[in-house]
Every structure is written in structure tokens, then in C-alpha cells.
C-alpha positions as CSV (number, residue, x, y, z in Angstrom):
1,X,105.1,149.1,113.9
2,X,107.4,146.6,112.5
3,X,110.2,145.4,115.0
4,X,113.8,146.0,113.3
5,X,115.0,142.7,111.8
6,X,118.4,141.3,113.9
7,X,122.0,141.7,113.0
8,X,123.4,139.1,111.7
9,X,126.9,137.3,112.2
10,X,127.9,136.8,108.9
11,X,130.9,134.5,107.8
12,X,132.1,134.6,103.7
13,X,134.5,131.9,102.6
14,X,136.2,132.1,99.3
15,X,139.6,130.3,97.9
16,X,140.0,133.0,96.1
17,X,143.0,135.6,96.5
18,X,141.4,138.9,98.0
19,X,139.8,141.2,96.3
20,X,141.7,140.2,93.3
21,X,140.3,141.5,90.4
22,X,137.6,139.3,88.9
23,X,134.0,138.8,88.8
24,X,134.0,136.5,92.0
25,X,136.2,138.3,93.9
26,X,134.3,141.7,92.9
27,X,130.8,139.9,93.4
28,X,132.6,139.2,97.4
29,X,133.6,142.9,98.1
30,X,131.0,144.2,97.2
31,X,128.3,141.8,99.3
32,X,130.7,142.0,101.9
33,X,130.6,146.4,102.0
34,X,127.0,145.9,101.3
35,X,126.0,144.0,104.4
36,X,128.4,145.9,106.2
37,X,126.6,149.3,105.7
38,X,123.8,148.3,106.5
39,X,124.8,147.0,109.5
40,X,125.6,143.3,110.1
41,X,128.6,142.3,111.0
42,X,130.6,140.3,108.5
43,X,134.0,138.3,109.1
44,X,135.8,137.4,105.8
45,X,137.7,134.1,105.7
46,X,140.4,134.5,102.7
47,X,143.5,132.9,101.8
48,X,146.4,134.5,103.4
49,X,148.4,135.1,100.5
50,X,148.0,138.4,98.9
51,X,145.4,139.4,101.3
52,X,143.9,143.0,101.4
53,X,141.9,143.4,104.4
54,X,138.6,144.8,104.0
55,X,138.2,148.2,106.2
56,X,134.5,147.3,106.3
57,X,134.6,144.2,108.1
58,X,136.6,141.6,110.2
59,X,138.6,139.2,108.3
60,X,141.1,136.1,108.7
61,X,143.9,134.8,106.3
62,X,143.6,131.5,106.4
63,X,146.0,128.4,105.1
64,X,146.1,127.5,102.0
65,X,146.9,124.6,99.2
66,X,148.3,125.5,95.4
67,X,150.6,123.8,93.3
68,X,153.7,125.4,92.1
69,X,153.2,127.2,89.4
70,X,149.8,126.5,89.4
71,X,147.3,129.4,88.6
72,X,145.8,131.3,91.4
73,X,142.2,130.0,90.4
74,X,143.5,126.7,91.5
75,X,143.8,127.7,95.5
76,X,141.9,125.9,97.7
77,X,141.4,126.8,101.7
78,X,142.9,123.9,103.9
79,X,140.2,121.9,105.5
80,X,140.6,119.8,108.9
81,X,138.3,119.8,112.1
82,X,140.8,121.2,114.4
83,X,140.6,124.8,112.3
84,X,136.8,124.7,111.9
85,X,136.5,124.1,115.8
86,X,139.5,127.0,116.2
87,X,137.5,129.3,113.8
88,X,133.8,128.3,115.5
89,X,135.1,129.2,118.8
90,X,137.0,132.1,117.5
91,X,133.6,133.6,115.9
92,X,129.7,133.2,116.7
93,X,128.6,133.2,113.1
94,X,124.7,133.1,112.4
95,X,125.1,132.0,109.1
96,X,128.3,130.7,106.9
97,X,128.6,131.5,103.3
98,X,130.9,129.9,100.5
99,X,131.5,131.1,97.1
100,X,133.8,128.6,95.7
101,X,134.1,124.6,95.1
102,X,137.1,123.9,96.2
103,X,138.7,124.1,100.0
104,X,136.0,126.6,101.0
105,X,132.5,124.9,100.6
106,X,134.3,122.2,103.2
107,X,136.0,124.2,105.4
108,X,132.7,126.5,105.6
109,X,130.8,123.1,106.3
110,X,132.5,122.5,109.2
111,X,132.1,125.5,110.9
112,X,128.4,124.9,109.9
113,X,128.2,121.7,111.2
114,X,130.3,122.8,114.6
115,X,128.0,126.0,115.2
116,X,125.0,123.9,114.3
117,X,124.1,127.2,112.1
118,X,122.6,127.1,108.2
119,X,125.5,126.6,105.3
120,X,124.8,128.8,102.3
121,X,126.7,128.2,98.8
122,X,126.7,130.1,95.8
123,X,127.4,128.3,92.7
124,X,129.8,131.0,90.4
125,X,130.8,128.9,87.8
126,X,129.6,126.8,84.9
127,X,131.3,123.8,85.0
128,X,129.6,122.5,81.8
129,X,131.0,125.1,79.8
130,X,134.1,124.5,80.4
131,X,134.0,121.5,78.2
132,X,134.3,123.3,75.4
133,X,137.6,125.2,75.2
134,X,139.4,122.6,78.0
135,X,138.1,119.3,76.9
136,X,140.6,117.1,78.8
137,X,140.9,118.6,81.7
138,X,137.6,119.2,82.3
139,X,136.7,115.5,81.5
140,X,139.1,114.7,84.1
141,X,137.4,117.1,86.5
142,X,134.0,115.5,85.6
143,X,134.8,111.7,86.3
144,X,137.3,112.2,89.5
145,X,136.7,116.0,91.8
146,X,133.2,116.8,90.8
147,X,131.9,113.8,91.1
148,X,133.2,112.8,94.5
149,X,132.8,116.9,96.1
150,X,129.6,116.3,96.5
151,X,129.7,112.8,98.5
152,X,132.8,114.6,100.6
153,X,130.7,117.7,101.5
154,X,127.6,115.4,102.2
155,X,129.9,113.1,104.7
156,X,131.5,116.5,105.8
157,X,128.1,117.9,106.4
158,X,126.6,115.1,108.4
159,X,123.4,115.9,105.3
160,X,120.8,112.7,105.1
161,X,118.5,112.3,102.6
162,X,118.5,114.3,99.3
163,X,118.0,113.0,95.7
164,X,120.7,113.7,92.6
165,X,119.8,112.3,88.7
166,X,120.6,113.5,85.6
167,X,118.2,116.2,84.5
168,X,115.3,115.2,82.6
169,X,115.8,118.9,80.2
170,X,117.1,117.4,77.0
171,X,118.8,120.8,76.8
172,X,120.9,119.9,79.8
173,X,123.0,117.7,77.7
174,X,123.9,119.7,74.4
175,X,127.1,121.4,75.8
176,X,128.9,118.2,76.6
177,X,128.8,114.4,76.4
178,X,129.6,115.0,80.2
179,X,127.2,117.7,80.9
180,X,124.1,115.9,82.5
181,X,127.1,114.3,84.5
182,X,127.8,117.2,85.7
183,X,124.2,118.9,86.8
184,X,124.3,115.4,88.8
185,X,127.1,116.7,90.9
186,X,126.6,119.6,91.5
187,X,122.5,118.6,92.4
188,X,125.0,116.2,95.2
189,X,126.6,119.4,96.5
190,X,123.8,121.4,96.7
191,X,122.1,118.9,99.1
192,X,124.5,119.0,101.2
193,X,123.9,122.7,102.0
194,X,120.9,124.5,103.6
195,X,120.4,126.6,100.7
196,X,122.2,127.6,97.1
197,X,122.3,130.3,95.1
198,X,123.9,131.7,91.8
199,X,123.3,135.2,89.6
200,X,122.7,132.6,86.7
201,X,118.8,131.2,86.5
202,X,119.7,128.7,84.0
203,X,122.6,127.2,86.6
204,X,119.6,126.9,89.5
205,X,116.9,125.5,87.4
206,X,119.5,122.7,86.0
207,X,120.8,121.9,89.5
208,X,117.1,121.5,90.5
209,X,116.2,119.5,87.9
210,X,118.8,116.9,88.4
211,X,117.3,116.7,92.0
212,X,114.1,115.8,90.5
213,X,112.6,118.7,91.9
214,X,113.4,118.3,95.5
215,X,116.2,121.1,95.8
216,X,113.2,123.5,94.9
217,X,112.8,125.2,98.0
218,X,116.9,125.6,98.2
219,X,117.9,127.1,95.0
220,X,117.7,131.2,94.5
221,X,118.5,133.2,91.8
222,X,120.1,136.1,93.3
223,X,122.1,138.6,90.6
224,X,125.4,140.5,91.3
225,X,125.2,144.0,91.8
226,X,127.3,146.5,90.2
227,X,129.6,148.8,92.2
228,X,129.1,152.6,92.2
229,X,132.1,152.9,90.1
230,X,130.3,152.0,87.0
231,X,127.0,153.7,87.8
232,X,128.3,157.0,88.3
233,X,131.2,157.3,85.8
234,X,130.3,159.7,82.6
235,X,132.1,159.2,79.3
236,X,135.2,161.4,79.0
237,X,136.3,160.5,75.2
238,X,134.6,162.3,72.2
239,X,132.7,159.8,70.0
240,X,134.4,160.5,66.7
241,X,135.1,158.5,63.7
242,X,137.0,155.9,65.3
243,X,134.9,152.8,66.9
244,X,136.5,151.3,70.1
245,X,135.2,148.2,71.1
246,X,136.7,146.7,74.0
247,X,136.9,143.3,76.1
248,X,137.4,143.1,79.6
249,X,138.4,139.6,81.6
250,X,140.8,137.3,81.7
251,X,142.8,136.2,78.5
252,X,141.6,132.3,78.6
253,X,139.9,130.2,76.4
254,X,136.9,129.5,78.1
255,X,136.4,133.7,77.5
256,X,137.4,132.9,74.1
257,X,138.8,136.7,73.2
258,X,140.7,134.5,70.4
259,X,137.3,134.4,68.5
260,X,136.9,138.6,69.2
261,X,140.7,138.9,68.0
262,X,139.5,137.1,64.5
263,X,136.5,138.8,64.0
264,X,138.0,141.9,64.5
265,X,140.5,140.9,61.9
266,X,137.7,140.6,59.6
267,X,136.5,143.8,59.9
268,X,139.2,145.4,57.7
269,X,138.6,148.8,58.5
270,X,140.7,151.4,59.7
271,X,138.3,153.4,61.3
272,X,138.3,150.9,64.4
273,X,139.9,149.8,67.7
274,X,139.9,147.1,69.9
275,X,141.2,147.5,73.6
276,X,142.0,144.5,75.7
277,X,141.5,144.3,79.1
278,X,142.9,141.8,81.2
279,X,146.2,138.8,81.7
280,X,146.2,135.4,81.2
281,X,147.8,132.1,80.0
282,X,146.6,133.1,76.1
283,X,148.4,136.9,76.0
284,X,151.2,135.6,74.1
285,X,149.1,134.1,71.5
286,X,146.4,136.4,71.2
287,X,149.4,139.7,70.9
288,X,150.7,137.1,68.1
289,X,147.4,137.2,66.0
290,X,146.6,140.5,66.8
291,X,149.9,141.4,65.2
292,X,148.9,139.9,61.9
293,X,146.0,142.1,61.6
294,X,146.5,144.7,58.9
295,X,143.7,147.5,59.7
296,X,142.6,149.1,62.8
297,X,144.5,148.5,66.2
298,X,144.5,146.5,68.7
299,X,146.0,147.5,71.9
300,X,146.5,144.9,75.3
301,X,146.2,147.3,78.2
302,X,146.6,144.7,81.2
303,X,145.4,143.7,84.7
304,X,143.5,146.7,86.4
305,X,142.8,146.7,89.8
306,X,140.7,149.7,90.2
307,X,136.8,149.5,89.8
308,X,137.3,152.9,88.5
309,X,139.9,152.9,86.5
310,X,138.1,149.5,84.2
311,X,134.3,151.7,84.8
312,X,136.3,154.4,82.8
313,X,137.7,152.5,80.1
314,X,134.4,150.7,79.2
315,X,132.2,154.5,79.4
316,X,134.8,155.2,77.3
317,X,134.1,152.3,74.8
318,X,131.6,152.4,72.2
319,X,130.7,149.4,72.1
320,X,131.4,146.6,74.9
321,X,131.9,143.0,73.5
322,X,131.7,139.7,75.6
323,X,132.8,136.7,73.2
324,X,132.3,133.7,76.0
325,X,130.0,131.2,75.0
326,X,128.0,129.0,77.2
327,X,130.3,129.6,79.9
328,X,129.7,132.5,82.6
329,X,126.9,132.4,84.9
330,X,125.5,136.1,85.1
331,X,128.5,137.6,83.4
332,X,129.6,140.4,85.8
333,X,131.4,142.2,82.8
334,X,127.4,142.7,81.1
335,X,125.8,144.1,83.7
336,X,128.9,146.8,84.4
337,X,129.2,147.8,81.0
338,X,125.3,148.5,81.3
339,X,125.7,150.4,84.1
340,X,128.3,152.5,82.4
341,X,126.0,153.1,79.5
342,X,127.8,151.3,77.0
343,X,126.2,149.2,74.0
344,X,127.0,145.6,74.3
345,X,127.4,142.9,71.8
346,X,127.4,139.2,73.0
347,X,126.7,135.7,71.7
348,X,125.6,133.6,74.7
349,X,121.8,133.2,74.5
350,X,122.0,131.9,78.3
351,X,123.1,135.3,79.6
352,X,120.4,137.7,81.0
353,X,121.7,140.1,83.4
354,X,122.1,143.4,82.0
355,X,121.2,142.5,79.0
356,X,118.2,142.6,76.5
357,X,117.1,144.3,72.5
358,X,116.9,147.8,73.7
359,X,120.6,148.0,74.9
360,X,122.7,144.5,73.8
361,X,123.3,142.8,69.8
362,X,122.9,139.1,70.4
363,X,124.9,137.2,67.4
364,X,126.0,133.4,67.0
365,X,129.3,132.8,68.8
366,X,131.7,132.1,65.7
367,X,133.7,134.9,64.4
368,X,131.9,135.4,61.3
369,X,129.1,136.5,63.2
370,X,130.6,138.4,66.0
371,X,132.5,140.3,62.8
372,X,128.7,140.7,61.0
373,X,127.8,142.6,64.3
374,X,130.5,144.5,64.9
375,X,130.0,146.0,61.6
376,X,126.1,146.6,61.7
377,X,126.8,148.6,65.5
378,X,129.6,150.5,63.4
379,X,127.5,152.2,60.6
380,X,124.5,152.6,63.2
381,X,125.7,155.6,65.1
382,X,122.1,156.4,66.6
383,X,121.5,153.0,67.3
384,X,124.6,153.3,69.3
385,X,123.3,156.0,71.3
386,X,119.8,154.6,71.9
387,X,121.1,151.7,73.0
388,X,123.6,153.3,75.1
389,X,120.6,155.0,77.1
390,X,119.3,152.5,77.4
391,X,122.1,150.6,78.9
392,X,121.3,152.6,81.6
393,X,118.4,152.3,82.4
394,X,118.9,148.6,82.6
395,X,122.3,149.3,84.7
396,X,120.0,151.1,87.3
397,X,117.8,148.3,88.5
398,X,121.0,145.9,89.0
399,X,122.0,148.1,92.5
400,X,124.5,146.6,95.4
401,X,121.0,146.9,97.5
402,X,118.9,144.7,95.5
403,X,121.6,142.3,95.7
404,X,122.4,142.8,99.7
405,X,118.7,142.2,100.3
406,X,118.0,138.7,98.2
407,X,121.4,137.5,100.0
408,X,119.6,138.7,103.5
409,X,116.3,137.1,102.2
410,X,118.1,133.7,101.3
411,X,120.0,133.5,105.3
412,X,116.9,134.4,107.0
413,X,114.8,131.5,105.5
414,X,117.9,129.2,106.3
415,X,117.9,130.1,109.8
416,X,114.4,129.8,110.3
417,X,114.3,126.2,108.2
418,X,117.1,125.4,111.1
């Protein structure tokens, strides 16, 4: 008989405000319920602004940096020894776990480093892609934070030896002039942890690359899982002759709604709807153009904050519609709308999660084409409803479980490495 596998003291740190909605901080509560249930026991390190506590686990608001004005996104965890040793003595973690590049990763690194316990990082974001719709400032962030994080966290860490160049993939290097750059950094923070992870293969096989190979054994694909919310909600509006298509996420470039707003423009047909979820710095500009559209409607519906309440609206869509390109990582938006079993029309060749023929239109990312497959899902109605079963059937597979077990995986082999 195989003996029961120990509980383990599990520490999450994330800059992030908590559980604000977004795919990170969704990702976070939903690992954190996960290994919860199943019976670990989980403290959540957050800042202490606009903290929720979790009812599933312990949890600390923590003190934070942001800018005036600055947007939420920017928060970063304050760092210093004298917290780390407050917060190691405080809790006898097993494992710590960050989720974000900012005050987190180091503030998690040295409770690592004072616990003498593994440091586990996922890597969310794709900081290549960001090039494209924020040009500047992510040049800036290129030449100045990214490139000195990762000698910070490897000083922070204590971490010897390790091996960062830029990646030998020539396909490394076609988002940006600063992309291979890039991979190089963040291959220098991931050597400073015991192990990495990210829902996005392409983001791990870069990363390893640029190490030359030698982060190999660190780097794990390891997909988000979808809440219940979206695998158990059943469609409550009556297909008819109307099309809805809806986007969900928040209204800034790098998402890139702009280029859905004109290609819905294009359609010109009255016998379609577009629904916008979400807030952001481009609202104004994208209710300005939306304005100027003369057939079918386009209605902003705002921030939700309950799971079930955005697994509703996108059942309710008939077809779901992600216009990022070469930006998101697994793309948490995909694999919810396939658990809800709605079609789904993309343009990021990168993405994989949720996605595939059966169940998801891939089109090139300019509005001309996201328009040309808008229309051919529009006068395809049983296309529409094949691929909507079949949406979930891939939505099944992509369970909190699945994900709760490849996390436990990736802190058992960092344990026993240690």
C-alpha cells in the first residue's frame, strides 16, 4: 500500500490586489482553493489594499509600493530582510511560491533563502509582447528593470552558477528588436529559483533556450484550470437571428479590443452584437469608435467580479473572440469560454490551451481578417454548434485538479532537489 504523501506548508506571493478580477489573480484563487481542499495548508501573502481574505486558507496583507495614480498592475510587495525574517518566523512554509515580477519574486526569495526551503516562480506574462502595442515603455523596461531583476533576485537568492544567452531559436527574435533581450532576462530570473513554471509552453521552451539548455530540469509547463463556474453554467439565451460575439479582459492595447471594435465595424450587418467585457485606460476611446459604427451594436458592460456572472455572459455568447496577439501566455479567457461551450475565434498562433480546429477559428491578427471570420462563423450556424460541443469537450480535460496536481508535482521535486 502506498503511504499518503505529506501536507505541505504552502506560501503564495503575488503583487497583485486580491482576487481582483483577472486571469492572474483568478489563476491564484483558484490554486489556492485547490490545494486547500485537498488538504494542504496554504497562507496567502497579498497586498493589503483591497484585500479579500480567502475563507480557504490563512492569509497576510502585506506593505506595499504604487505610484499615485499609477495602475494597480504596477503594485509591487515591499522587500527588506527584517519582513522576510518576521514572515519566516511567523510561518514554517515548505515551499514559497511567486506569481509576479515585481516586489513578490524578492520578497518570496527571502523567505526562501531564510527557511532554507525551495523558491518556485511562475512566469504569467509575456514581456516580449508587450513591445508591440507599448513600444517605449516597454523598451524602457527591457534596458533598465528586466535586465537588472534578474541579477537582484540572484544576489537576493544567494544562487551560484547558472548560464543566461540569447536564444539560439531564430523565432525568438521576430516580435521585437528587444525580444532575445528579453528571453535573456528572464533565463537570469529563472536561475535564481529552484524551479519555474508558466501555462504557456512557448514562454518555458524560450526561457530554456536562452539558458542554453541548462534550465531544463527547472522549467514546467503547467496550464490554468478553469473554475466550476464555467464548467457547469448552461446557456440561458435562445440562439436566434442575432449573432453576439463578445470580448472579455481588460480594455488595453496589448488585448488589442481596438482591432475587434474595427472589424466589427466592417461587418456591416445588422443582424449582430458585440458585448464588451471589462475597464481600462482605452474605454473612452474604444466607446468613441464604437459610436461611429452604423450597423449592429455594441454594448460596454464593465468590470465583473463574479466568476459566475462573466461564465454566464460568455454561454450566453455565440461566438467568444480573443483579438490579443502574441501577447498572453495560456490565455485564461480561451480555455473558460471552452469550458462554457462557446465557439471561439482567435489570431495568436502561440495560444494552445483550450483551443484547437474542432472548437476555435484561427485568423491573422489584422482586422480585415478577424472581420473575414467573424462573417464565415456568422452564416455557419451548425458549424457553430459543432464547434460549441466540442468546446466542451476540450473545457473538460482543463480541471482545477489537473492543475492542483502538476503544481504539487513541480514543489515535490523542488524539495527533494533541496
Amino acid at each position: 500500500m502506498t503511504p499518503p504523501k505529506p501536507v505541505l506548508n504552502i506560501g503564495l506571493f503575488t503583487d497583485d490586489f486580491y482576487p481582483e478580477s483577472g486571469g492572474v489573480s483568478r489563476s491564484i484563487q483558484l490554486q489556492l482553493q485547490q490545494l486547500s481542499a485537498a488538504g494542504h495548508r496554504v497562507t496567502l501573502f497579498a497586498p493589503e489594499k483591497e484585500l479579500t481574505p480567502p475563507t480557504e486558507a490563512a492569509w497576510e496583507g502585506l506593505p506595499y509600493w504604487r505610484a499615485p495614480g499609477s495602475p494597480s498592475y504596477l503594485c509591487s510587495l515591499q522587500v527588506g530582510r527584517r519582513l522576510a525574517r518576521r514572515i519566516a518566523s511567523d510561518h514554517p512554509l515548505d515551499v514559497v511560491h511567486s506569481q509576479n515580477e515585481r516586489g513578490s519574486i524578492f520578497l518570496a526569495a527571502q523567505v526562501a533563502d531564510e527557511l532554507g526551503v525551495p523558491h518556485v516562480h511562475t512566469f504569467h506574462s509575456n514581456y516580449v509582447g508587450t513591445h508591440r502595442s507599448t513600444p517605449i515603455a516597454s523598451g524602457l523596461n527591457s534596458l533598465t528593470y528586466l535586465d537588472w531583476s534578474g541579477r537582484w533576485l540572484r544576489r537576493t537568492a544567494r544562487a551560484t552558477g547558472g548560464q543566461w544567452t540569447f536564444p539560439s531559436d531564430p523565432e525568438a527574435g521576430v516580435d521585437s528588436p528587444f525580444a532575445r533581450r528579453d528571453w535573456r532576462s528572464l533565463a537570469r530570473l529563472a536561475s535564481a529559483v529552484d524551479a519555474f513554471t508558466s501555462p504557456a509552453g512557448f514562454l518555458v521552451d524560450s526561457i530554456v533556450d536562452a539558458s542554453a539548455g541548462t534550465l531544463a530540469g527547472r522549467g514546467h509547463v503547467v496550464a490554468s484550470g478553469v473554475p466550476d463556474a464555467f464548467v457547469h453554467v448552461e446557456r440561458k439565451r435562445p440562439r436566434g437571428e442575432v449573432t453576439r460575439f463578445l470580448s472579455c479582459g481588460r480594455l488595453c492595447p496589448e488585448k488589442r479590443v481596438d482591432a475587434l471594435v474595427d472589424a466589427f465595424g466592417r461587418l456591416g450587418r445588422d443582424d449582430a452584437e458585440l458585448h464588451i467585457v471589462g475597464t481600462g485606460p482605452t474605454e473612452g476611446a474604444l466607446r468613441q469608435k464604437a459610436a461611429r459604427i452604423r450597423h449592429g451594436k455594441v454594448r460596454f458592460l464593465g468590470h465583473f467580479d463574479n466568476a459566475g456572472l462573466i461564465a454566464q455572459e460568455i454561454a450566453d455568447a455565440d461566438v467568444f473572440v480573443l483579438a490579443s496577439y502574441r501577447f498572453d501566455t495560456q490565455g485564461m479567457v480561451l480555455a473558460e469560454a471552452a469550458a462554457a461551450g462557446t465557439p471561439i475565434l482567435y489570431c495568436d498562433d502561440r495560444l494552445s490551451v483550450g483551443v484547437g480546429p474542432d472548437n476555435a477559428l484561427l485568423t491573422g491578427p489584422e482586422p480585415g481578417e478577424l472581420a473575414a471570420g467573424m462573417l464565415a462563423l456568422m452564416d455557419a450556424p451548425e458549424r457553430l454548434e459543432a464547434m460549441s460541443a466540442a468546446s466542451r469537450e476540450r473545457g473538460r480535460v482543463l480541471t482545477p485538479a489537473a492543475m492542483r496536481d502538476n503544481y504539487l508535482a513541480v514543489y515535490r521535486q523542488a524539495i527533494a532537489a533541496r
